[in-house]
C-alpha positions in Angstrom: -109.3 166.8 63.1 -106.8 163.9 62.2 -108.1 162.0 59.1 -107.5 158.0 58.6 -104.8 158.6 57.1 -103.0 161.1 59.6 -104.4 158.8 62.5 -102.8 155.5 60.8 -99.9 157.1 60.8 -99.8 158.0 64.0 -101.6 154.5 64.8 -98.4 152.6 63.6 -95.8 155.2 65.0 -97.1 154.2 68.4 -97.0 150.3 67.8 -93.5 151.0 67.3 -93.2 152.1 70.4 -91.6 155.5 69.5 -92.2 159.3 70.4 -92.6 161.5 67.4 -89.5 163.2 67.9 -87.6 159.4 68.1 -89.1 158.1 65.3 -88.5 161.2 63.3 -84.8 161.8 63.9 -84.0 157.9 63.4 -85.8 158.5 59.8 -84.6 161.7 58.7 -87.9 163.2 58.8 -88.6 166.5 59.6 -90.8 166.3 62.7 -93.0 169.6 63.1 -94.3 168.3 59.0 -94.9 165.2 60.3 -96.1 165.9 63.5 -98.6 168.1 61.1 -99.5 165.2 58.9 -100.0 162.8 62.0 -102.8 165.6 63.2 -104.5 166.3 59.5 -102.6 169.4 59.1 -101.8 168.7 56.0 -103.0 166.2 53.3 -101.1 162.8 52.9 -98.4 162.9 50.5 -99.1 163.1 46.5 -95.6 161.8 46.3 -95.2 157.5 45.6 -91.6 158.1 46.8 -92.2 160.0 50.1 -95.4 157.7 51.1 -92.9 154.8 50.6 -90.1 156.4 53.1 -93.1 156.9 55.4 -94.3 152.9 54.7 -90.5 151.7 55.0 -90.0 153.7 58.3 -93.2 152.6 59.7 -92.1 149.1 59.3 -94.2 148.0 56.8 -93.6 145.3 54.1 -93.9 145.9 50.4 -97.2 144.8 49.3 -98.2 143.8 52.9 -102.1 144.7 53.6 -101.2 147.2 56.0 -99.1 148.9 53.1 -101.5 148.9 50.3 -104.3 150.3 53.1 -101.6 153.2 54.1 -101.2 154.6 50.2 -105.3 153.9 50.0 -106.2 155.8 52.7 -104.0 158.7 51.3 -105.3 158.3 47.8 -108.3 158.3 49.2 -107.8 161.3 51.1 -106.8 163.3 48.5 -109.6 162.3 46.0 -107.6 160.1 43.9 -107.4 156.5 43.0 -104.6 154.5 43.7 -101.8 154.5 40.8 -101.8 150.5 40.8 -105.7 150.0 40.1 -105.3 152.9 37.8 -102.9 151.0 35.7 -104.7 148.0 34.8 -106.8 149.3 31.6 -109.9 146.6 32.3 -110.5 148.4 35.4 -110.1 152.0 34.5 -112.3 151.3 30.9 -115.2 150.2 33.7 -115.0 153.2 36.4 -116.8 155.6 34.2 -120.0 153.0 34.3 -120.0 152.3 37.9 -119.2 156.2 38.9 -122.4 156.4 36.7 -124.9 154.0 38.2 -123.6 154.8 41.6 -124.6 158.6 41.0 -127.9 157.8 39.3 -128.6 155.7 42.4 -126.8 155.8 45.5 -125.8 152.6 47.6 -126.4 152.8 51.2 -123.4 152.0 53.7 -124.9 148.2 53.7 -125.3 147.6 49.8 -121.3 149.5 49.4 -120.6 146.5 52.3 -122.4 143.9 50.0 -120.5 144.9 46.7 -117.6 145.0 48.6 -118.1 141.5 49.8 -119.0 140.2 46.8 -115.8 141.7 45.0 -113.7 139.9 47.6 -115.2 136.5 46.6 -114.7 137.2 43.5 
């Protein structure tokens, strides 16, 4: 069953307006392991420099939303946090704490939407 990450892919592939096998011969990409990531085959990429070819390819800016959310989901996906939150030492000093109080009381879908919310306006 394709993931969020595997169906993103796929997701912006298609915007492109490109067959798998197009897409992947413009880009040097081998296409049966991507046509195997695109389905969940195979979890997304622990490589920075391989998610990036995949980001470039798929058109996506450098820092753009749609970039950040495409190495998120694949962190994500793979049970990791994403290398740029894990580098500022504020944050990662304060992840033990909340991984705490969020396992001594779990937030239902709602309250995760209201901390989320609240970070944003922050």
């Amino acid at each position: 069953m394709p993931s969020k990450f595997s169906a993103k892919l796929k997701e912006l592939r298609i915007n492109m307006g490109m067959t798998l096998r197009e897409f992947c011969i413009r880009n040097k990409i081998d296409p049966g392991n991507y046509s195997k990531l695109e389905r969940g085959h195979f979890l997304p990429p622990e490589s920075h420099d391989l998610l990036e070819k995949y980001a470039t390819a798929l058109g996506l800016e450098l820092g753009s939303g749609e970039w950040l959310e495409l190495f998120d989901l694949a962190a994500a996906e793979r049970g990791r946090i994403p290398e740029d939150i894990m580098s500022h030492k504020d944050v990662v000093d304060k992840l033990p704490v909340l991984f705490r109080t969020m396992r001594g009381k779990p937030l239902s879908s709602e309250q995760l939407d209201q901390l989320i919310e609240q970070v944003r306006r922050s």
